[in-house]
C-alpha positions as CSV (number, residue, x, y, z in Angstrom):
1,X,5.6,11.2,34.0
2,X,4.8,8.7,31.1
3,X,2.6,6.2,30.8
4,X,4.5,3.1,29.3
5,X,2.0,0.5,27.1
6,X,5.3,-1.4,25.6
7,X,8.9,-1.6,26.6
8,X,11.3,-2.2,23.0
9,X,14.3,-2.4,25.0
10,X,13.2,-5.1,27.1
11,X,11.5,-5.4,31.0
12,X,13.6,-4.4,33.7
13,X,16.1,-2.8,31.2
14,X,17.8,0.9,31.6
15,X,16.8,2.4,28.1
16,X,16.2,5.9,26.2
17,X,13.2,7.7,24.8
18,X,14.1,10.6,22.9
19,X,11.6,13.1,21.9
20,X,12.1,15.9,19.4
21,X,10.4,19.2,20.6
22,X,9.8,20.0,17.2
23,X,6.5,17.5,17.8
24,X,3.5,17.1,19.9
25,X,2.8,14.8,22.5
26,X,-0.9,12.7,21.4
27,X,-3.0,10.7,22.5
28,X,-1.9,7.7,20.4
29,X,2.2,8.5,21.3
30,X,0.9,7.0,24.9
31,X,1.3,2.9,23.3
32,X,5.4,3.7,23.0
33,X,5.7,5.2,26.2
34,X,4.1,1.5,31.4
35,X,1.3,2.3,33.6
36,X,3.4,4.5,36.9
37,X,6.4,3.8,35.8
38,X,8.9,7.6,36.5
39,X,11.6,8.9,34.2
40,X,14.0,11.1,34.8
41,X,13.2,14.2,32.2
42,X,16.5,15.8,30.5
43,X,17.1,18.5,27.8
44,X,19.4,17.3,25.4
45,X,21.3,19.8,22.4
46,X,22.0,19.4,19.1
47,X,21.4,15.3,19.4
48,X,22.9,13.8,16.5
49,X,23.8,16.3,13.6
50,X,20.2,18.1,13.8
51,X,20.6,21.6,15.6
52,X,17.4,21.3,17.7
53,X,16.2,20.7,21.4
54,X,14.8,17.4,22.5
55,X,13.5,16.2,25.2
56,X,15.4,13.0,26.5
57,X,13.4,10.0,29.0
58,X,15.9,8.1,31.3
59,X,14.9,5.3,33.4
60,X,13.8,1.7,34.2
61,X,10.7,-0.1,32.8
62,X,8.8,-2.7,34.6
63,X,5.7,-4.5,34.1
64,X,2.7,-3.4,36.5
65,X,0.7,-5.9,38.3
66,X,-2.2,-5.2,35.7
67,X,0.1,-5.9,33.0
68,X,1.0,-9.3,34.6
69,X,-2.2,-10.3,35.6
70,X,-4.0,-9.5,32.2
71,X,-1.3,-10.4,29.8
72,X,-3.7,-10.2,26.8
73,X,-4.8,-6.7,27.7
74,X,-2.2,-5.6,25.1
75,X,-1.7,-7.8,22.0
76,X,1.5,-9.0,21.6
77,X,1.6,-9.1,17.5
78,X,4.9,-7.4,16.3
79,X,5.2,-7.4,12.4
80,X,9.0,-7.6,12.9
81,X,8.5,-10.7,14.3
82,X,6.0,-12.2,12.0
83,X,8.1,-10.6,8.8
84,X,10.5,-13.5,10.0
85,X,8.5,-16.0,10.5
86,X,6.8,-15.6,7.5
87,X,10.0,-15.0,5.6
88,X,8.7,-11.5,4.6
89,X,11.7,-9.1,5.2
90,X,15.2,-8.8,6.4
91,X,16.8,-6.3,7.7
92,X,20.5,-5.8,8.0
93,X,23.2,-3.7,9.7
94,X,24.7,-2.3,6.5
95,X,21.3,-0.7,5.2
96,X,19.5,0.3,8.5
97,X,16.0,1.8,7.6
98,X,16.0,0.2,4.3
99,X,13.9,-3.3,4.1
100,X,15.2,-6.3,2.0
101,X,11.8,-7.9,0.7
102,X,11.8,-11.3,0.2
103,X,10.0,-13.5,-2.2
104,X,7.3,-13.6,0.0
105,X,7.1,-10.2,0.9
106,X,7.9,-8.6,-2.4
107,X,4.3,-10.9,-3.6
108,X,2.3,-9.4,-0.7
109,X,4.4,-5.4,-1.7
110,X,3.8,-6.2,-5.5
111,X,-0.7,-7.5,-5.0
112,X,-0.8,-4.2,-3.0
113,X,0.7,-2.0,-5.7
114,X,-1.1,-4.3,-8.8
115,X,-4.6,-3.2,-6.7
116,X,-3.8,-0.2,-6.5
117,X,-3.1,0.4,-10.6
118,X,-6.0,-1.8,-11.7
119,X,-8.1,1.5,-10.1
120,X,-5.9,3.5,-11.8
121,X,-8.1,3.6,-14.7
122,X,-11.6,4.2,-13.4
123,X,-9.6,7.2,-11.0
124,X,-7.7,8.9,-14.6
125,X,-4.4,8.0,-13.3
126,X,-1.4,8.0,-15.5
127,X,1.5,6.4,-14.3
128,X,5.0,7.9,-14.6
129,X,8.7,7.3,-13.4
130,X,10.6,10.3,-12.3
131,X,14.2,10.1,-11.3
132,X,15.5,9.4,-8.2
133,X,18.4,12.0,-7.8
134,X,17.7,15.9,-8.8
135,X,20.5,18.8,-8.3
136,X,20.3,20.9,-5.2
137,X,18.8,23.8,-6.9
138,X,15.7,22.1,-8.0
139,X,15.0,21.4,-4.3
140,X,15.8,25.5,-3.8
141,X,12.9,25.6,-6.2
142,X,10.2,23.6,-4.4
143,X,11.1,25.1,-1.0
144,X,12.0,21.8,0.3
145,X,16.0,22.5,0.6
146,X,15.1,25.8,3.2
147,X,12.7,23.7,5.1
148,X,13.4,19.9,4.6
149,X,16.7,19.8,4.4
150,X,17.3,17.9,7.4
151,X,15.6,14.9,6.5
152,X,17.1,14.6,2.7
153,X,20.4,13.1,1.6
154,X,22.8,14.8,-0.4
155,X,25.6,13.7,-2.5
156,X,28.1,15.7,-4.5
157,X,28.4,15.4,-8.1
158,X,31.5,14.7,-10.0
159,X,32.2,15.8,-13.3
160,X,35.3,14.7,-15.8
161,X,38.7,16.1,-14.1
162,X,40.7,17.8,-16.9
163,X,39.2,21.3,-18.0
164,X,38.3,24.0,-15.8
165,X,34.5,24.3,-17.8
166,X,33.9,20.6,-17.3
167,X,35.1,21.2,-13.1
168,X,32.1,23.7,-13.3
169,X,29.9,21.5,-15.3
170,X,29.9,18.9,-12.4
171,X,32.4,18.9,-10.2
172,X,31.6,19.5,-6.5
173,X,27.7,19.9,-7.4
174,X,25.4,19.4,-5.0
175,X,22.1,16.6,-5.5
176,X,19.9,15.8,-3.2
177,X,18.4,12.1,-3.2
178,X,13.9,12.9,-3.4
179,X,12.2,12.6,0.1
180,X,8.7,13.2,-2.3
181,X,8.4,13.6,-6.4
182,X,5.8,16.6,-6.7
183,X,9.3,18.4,-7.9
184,X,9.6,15.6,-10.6
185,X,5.7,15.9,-11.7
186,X,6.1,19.4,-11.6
187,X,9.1,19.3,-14.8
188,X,6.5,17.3,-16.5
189,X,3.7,19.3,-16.1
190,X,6.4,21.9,-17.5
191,X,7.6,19.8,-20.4
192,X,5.2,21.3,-22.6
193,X,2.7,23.3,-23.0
194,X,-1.0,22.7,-21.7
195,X,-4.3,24.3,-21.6
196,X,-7.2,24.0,-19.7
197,X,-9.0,21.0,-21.7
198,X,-5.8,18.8,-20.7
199,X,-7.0,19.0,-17.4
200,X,-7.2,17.7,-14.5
201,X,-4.1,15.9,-15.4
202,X,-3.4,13.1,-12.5
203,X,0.1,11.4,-11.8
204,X,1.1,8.1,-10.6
205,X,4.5,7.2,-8.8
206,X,6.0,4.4,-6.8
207,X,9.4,5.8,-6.9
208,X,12.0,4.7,-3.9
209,X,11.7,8.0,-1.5
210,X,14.5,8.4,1.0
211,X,14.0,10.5,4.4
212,X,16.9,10.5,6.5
213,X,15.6,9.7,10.1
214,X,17.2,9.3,12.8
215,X,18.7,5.9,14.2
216,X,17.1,5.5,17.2
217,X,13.2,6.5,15.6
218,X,13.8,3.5,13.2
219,X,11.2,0.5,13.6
220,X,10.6,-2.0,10.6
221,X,8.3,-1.3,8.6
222,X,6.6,1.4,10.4
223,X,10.0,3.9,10.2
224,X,11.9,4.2,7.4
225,X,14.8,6.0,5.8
226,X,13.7,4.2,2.0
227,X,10.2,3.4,1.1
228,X,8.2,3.4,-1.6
229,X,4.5,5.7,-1.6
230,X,1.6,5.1,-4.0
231,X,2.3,8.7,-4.8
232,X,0.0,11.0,-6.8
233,X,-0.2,14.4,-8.0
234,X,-3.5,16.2,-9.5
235,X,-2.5,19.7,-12.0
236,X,-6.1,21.0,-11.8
237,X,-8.3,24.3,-12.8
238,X,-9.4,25.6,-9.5
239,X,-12.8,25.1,-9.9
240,X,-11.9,21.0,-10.3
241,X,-10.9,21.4,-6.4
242,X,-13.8,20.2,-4.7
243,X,-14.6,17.4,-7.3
244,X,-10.9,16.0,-7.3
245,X,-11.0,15.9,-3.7
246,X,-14.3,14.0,-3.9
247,X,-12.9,11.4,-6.1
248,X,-9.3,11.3,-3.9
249,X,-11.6,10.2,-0.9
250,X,-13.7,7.9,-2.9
251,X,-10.5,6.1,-3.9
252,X,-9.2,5.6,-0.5
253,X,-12.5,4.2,1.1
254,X,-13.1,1.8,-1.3
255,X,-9.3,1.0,-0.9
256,X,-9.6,0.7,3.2
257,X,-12.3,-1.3,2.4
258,X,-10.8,-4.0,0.4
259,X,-7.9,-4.2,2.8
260,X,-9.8,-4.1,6.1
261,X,-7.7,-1.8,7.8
262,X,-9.2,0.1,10.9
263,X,-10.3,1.4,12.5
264,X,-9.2,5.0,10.9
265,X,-10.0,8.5,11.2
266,X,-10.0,11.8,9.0
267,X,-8.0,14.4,10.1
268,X,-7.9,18.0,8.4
269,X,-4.4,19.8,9.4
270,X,-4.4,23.4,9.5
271,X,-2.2,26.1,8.4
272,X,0.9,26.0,10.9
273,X,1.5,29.3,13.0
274,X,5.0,29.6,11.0
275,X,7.4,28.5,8.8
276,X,4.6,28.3,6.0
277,X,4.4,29.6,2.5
278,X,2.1,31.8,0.9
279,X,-0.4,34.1,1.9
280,X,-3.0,33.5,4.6
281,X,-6.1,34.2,1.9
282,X,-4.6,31.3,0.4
283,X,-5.0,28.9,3.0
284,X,-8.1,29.9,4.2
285,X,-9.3,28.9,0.7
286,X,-7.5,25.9,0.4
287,X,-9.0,24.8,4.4
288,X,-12.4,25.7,3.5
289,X,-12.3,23.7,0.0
290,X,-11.1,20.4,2.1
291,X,-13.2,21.3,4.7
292,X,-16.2,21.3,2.9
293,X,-15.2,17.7,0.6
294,X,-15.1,16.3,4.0
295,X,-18.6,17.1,4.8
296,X,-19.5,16.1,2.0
297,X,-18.2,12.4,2.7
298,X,-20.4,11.6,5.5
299,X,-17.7,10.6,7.5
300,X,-16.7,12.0,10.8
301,X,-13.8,14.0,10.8
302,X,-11.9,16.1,13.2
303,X,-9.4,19.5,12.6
304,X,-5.6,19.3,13.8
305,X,-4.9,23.2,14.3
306,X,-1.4,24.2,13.3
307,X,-0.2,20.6,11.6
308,X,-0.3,21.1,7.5
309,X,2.7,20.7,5.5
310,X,4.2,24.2,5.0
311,X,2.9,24.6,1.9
312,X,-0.7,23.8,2.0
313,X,-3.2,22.0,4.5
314,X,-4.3,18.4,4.2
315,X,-6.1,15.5,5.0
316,X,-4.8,12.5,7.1
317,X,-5.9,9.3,7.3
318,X,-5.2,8.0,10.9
319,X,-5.3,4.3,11.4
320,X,-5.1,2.4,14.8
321,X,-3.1,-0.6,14.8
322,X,-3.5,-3.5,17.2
323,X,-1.7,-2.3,20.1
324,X,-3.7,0.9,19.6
325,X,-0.6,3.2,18.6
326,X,-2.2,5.2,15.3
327,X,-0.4,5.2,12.2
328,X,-0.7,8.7,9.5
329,X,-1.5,6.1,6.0
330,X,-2.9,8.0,3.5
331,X,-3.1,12.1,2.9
332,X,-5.0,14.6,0.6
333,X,-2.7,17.8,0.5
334,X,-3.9,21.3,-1.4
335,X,-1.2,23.0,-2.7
336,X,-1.1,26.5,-3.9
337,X,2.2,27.5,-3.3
338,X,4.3,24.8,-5.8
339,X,2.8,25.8,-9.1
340,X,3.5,29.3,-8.4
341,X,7.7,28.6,-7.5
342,X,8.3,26.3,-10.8
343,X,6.1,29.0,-12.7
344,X,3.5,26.7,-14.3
345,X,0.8,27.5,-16.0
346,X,-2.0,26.4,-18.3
347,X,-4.2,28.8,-20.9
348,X,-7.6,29.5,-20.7
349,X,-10.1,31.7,-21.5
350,X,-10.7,34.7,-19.3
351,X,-8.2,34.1,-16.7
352,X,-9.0,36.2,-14.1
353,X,-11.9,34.6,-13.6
354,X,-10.7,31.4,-14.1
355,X,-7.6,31.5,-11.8
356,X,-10.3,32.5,-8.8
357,X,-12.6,29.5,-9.6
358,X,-15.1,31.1,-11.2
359,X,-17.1,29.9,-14.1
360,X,-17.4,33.0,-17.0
361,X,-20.4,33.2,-19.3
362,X,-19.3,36.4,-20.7
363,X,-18.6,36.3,-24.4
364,X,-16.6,39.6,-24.7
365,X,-14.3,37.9,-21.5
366,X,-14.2,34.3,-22.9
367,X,-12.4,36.1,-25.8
368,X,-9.4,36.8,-23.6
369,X,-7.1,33.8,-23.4
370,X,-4.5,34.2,-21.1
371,X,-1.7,32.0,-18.4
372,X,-3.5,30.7,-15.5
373,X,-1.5,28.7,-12.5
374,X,-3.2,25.3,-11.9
375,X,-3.6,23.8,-8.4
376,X,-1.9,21.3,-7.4
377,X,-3.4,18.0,-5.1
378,X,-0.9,15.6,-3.2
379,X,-2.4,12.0,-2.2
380,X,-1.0,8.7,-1.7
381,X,-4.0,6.3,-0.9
382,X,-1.6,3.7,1.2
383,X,1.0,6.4,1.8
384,X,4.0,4.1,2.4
385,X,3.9,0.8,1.0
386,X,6.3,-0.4,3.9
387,X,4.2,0.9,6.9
388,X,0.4,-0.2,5.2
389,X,2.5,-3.5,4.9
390,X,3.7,-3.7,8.5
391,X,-0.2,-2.5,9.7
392,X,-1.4,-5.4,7.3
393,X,0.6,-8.1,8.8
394,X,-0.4,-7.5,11.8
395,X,-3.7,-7.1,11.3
396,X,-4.0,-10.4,9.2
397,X,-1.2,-12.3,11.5
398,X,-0.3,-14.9,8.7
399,X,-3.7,-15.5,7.9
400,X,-4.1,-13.2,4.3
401,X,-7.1,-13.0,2.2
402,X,-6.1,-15.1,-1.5
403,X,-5.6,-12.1,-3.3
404,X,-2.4,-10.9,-1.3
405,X,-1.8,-14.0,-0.1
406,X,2.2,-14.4,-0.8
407,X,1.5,-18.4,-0.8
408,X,-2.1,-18.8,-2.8
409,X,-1.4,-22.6,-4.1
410,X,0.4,-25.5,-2.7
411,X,0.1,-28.5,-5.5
412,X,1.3,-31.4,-3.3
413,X,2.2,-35.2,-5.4
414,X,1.2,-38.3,-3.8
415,X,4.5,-39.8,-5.3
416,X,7.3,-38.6,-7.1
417,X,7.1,-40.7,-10.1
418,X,7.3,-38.9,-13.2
419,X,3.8,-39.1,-14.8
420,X,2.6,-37.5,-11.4
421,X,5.4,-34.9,-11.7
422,X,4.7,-33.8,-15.3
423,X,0.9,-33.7,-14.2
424,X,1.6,-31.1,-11.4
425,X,3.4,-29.4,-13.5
426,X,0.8,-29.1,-16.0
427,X,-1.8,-28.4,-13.7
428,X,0.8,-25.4,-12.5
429,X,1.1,-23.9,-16.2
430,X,-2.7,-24.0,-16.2
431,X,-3.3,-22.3,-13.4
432,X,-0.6,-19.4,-14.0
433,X,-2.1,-19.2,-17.6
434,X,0.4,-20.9,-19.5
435,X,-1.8,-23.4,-21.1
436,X,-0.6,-26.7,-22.8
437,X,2.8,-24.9,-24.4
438,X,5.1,-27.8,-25.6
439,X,9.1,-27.6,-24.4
440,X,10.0,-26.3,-27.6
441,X,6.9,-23.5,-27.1
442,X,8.1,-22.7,-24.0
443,X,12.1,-23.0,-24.6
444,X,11.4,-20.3,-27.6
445,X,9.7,-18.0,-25.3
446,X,12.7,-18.3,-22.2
447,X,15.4,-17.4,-25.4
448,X,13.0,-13.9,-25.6
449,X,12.7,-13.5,-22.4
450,X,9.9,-12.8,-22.0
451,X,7.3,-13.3,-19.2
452,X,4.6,-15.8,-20.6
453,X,1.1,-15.6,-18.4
454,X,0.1,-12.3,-17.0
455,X,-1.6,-13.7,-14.3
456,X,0.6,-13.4,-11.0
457,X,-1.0,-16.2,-8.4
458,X,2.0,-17.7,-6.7
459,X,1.9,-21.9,-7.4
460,X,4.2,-23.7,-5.4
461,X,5.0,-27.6,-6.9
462,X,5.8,-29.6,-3.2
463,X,7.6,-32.9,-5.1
464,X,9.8,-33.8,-1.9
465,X,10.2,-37.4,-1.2
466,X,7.8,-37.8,2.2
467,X,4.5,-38.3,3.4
468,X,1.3,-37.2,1.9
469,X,-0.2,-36.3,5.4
470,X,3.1,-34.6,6.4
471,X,3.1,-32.1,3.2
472,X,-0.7,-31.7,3.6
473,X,0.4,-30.7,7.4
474,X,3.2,-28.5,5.9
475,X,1.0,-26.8,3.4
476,X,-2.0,-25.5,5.9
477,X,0.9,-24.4,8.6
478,X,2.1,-22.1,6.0
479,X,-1.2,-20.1,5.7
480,X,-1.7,-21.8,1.7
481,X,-4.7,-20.6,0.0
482,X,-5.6,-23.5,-1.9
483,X,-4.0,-26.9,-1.9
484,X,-4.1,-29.0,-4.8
485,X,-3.3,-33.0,-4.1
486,X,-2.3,-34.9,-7.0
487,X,-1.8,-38.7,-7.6
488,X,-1.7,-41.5,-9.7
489,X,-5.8,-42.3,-9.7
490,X,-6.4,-38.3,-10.3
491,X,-4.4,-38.9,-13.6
492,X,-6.8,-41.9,-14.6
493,X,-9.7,-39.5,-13.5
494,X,-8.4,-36.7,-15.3
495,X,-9.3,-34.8,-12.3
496,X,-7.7,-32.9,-8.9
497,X,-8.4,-32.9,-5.4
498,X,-8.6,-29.3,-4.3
499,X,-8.8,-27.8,-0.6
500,X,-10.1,-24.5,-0.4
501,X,-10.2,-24.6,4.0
502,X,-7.1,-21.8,3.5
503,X,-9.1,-19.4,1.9
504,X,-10.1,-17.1,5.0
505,X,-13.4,-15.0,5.3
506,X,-15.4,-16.6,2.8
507,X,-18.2,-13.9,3.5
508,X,-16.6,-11.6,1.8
509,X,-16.8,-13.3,-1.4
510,X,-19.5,-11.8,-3.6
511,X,-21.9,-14.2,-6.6
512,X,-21.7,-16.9,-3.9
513,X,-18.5,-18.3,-5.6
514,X,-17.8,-21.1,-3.1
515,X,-21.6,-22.0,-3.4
516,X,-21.2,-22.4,-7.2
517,X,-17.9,-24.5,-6.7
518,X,-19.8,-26.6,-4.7
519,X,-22.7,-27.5,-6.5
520,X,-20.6,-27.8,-9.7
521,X,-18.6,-30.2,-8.2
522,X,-21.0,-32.3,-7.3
523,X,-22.6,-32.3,-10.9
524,X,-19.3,-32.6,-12.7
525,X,-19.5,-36.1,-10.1
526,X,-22.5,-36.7,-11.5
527,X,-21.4,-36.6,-14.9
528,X,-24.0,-33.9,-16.0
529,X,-20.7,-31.3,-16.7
530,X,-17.3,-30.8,-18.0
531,X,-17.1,-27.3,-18.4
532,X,-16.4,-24.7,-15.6
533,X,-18.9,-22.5,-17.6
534,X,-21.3,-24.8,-19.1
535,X,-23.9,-24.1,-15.8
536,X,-24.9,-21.4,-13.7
537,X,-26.0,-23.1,-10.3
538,X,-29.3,-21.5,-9.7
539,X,-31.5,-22.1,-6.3
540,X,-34.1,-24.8,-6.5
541,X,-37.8,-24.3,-7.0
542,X,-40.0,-24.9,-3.9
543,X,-40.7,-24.0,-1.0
544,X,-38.3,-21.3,1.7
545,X,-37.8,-24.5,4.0
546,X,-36.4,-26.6,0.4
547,X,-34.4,-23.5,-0.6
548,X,-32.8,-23.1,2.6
549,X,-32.3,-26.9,3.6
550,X,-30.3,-26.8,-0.2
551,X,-27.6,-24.1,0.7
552,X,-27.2,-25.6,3.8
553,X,-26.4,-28.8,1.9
554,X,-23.9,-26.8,-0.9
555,X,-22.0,-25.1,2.4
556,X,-21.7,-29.0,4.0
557,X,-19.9,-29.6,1.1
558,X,-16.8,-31.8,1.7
559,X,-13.4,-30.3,2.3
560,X,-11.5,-31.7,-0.3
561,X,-13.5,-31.8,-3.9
562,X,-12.9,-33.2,-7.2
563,X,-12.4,-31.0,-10.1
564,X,-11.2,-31.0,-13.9
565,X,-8.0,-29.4,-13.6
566,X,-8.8,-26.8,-16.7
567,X,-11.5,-25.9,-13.6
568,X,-9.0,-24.3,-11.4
569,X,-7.7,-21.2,-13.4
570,X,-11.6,-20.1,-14.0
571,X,-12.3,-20.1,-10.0
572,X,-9.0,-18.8,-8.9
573,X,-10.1,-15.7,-11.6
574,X,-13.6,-15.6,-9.8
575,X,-11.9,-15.4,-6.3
576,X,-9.6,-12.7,-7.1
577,X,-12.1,-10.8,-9.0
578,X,-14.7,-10.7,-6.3
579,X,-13.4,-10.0,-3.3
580,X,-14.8,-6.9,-1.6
């Protein structure tokens, strides 16, 4: 008997649920499976090409009367559905489990991986690119081949026909395409040789990963056969442990933070009672070093007996998405085993000692200098880029904060004449950056090709030939950050109108930013400023009552201010800077 929370193949349909027996049932599976609703249990053999039992559900869903009575009970935000109607993603027949991003979308995928690098710094991340195709006997290596086989795709190599050493050079050689890139970080750790001050040394990846699922598990964003992790590895001493895993945790808190996702929980998965590689000692080490970083968090955590990856434990993040299905994001994973099969090493001084964690104050020992295995720490802070994206957009349903919003600026023209035009435009290469470049500037810099601006906030010019109200209409539908209305007076006034009513969750805007844009609008009315920076609003003297009665007044600001249009760059810098 299962207990159905969401039918995908439709009410009063006959449909499928196959389960492999390879997994658990928990608690959070319960939001695919309706409330007294009976399927008919089969067993089901070597279903597809995977040589393994599963457990097959046959039968009819139909709403129950609680279902029909309380429609809301359940949300009915589906990020497939929103992808489209925000012109997010595609998906097509001829690359199922592979998302097309979209203009849109590919702005929301590329804000989320641009956070994630600007903490790249402050965290000692280096970022690398690895390939995306290694030969079968680099997977041998890393164990993955005898145990994750299944889920990788292979392709046979072809070398030049003719002689019978270039048929052994490449033909008929076997590649697999990478389901992870520790193998990759691995050969660079190995690409020369590296001693104890080098580290910890801390990799960064957001390499394509392809997993071949099967058909029937594949769901948007949330399952995948290609997708793209935040992927990091940490080559450590063994007595860094405990303080890299303290710094892994740190990043993805504050990173959970910023995005709002939750509510989430932290999950330490044990040693599993087979198929696992190296020696129990081992793990027990390994559980009790995670273990004890997760104490030291603060936050509550739980142990999942038998789940780690079969070459170390780890730590999940679990998050719970609207219809209260969870979601495995982000993961810490301790690995002893991987170092050991590629045969790396780093030299330091006494290295018994060393290898077992242990800090040496003995002269005669710190003498010795000898090969010691580093440790090797697996974490992706969003895990897959896809599935955070598909938990995002429904957690945000079209409403995004500025910073990953895919549409931040709308610049609407009261007319299409050409002084307005030019103006907008203007205003547009101000706000992206590109200052007051002449056409021959800017025609110079196209020939190079290159990218003029770093700063990435999407401006969209509307210059079609209808009604002011109607684009204004068209603009805020669309979820627009900012909208910026232009016309002819604005050009005498050398001024903009701006609407910041898109911007959501103002709260979360630290140095009371829309306080300052406030007041400084009303001074630049004034006349007493130009300058975005020539005045730091500061609250007035007096009494509590005056204070208060003032920043009521700044937040009953109008709507729809007047600003210089140099103004606009300056605050959209503020905004993206802090959010928290």
């Amino acid at each position: 008997m299962f207990n159905v929370y969401r039918s995908y193949f439709g009410w009063g349909r006959e449909g499928f649920i196959t389960r492999s027996l390879t997994f658990h049932f928990r608690e959070y599976d319960r939001a695919l499976l309706f409330e007294k609703n009976p399927f008919r249990i089969t067993r089901s053999l070597d279903l597809g090409q995977r040589k393994q039992n599963s457990t097959c559900a046959h039968g009819v869903t139909s709403p129950s009367s609680s279902q029909n009575q309380s429609p809301k009970s359940h949300s009915s935000v589906d990020h497939r559905e929103l992808g489209v109607q925000q012109e997010l993603f595609t998906i097509s027949k001829f690359s199922a489990g592979s998302p097309i991003f979209l203009p849109n979308g590919t702005k929301i995928f590329n804000n989320l991986v641009q956070f994630l690098r600007a903490q790249y710094e402050q965290f000692g991340f280096q970022e690398v690119i690895s390939p995306v195709i290694y030969k079968a006997s680099l997977w041998k290596t890393s164990g993955h081949w005898e145990n994750y086989a299944d889920s990788m795709y292979t392709v046979t190599g072809r070398g030049a026909s003719g002689t019978q050493k270039e048929k052994q050079d490449g033909q008929n050689e076997e590649f697999g395409l990478k389901p992870m890139n520790c193998p990759g970080h691995c050969l660079i750790f190995a690409s020369k040789a590296r001693s104890y001050r080098d580290l910890p040394l801390r990799y960064a990846d957001f390499g394509p990963l392809h997993r071949n699922e099967i058909a029937g598990s594949l769901s948007g964003l949330t399952r995948v056969r290609c997708f793209h992790q935040d992927d990091g590895h940490i080559f450590c001493r063994p007595s860094q442990i405990k303080e890299e895993i303290g710094k892994s945790l740190e990043f993805i808190i504050l990173t959970y933070r910023v995005l709002g996702l939750g509510p989430y929980r932290l999950v330490l998965s044990t040693r599993p009672q087979e198929n696992f590689i190296g020696t129990v000692e081992e793990w027990d080490f390994a559980e009790s070093a995670l273990a004890e970083s997760l104490r030291n968090s603060g936050i509550k955590w739980t142990t999942n007996e038998g789940d780690g990856a079969f070459y170390g434990p780890k730590i999940d993040i679990i998050v719970r998405d609207k219809d209260r299905k969870e979601h495995q994001t982000a993961t810490i994973q301790l690995d002893f085993q991987l170092p050991k099969r590629f045969d790396l090493h780093y030299q330091a001084p006494a290295p018994k000692l060393e290898q077992s964690g242990q800090i040496c104050t003995d002269q005669s020992q710190l003498s010795i200098e000898g090969p010691v295995t580093p440790v090797l720490i697996h974490r992706a802070v969003l895990g897959s880029v896809e599935r955070t994206m598909a938990l995002l957009i429904e957690h945000y349903k079209g409403i995004w904060p500025f910073w990953l919003n895919p549409r931040q600026v709308a610049i609407i023209t009261v007319n299409d004449t050409p002084e307005v035009l030019e103006y907008a435009r203007q205003t547009k290469r101000n706000i992206q950056g590109l200052g007051t470049l002449d056409s021959d500037q800017r025609k110079r810099h196209s020939e190079r090709g290159i990218e003029i601006g770093g700063c990435s906030v999407s401006v969209d010019i509307h210059e079609k030939a209808i009604g002011v109200r109607h684009k204004i209409a068209t603009a805020k539908t669309q979820r627009y950050g900012i909208i910026v209305i232009i016309g002819p007076r604005d050009i005498e006034n050398n001024n903009i109108i701006v609407d910041f009513s898109g911007i959501p969750n103002r709260n979360r805007y630290t140095n009371n930013i829309f306080q300052k844009i406030s007041l400084k609008a009303k001074l630049y009315a004034l006349g007493k400023i130009v300058e975005w920076d020539a005045l730091e609003p500061s609250s007035p003297e007096g009494s509590s009552e005056t204070i208060d009665q003032y920043h009521k007044d700044v937040l009953k600001a109008p709507t729809q201010i007047a600003i210089p249009p140099n103004w606009l760059r300056p605050i959209i810098e503020e905004l993206l800077m802090t959010y928290s």
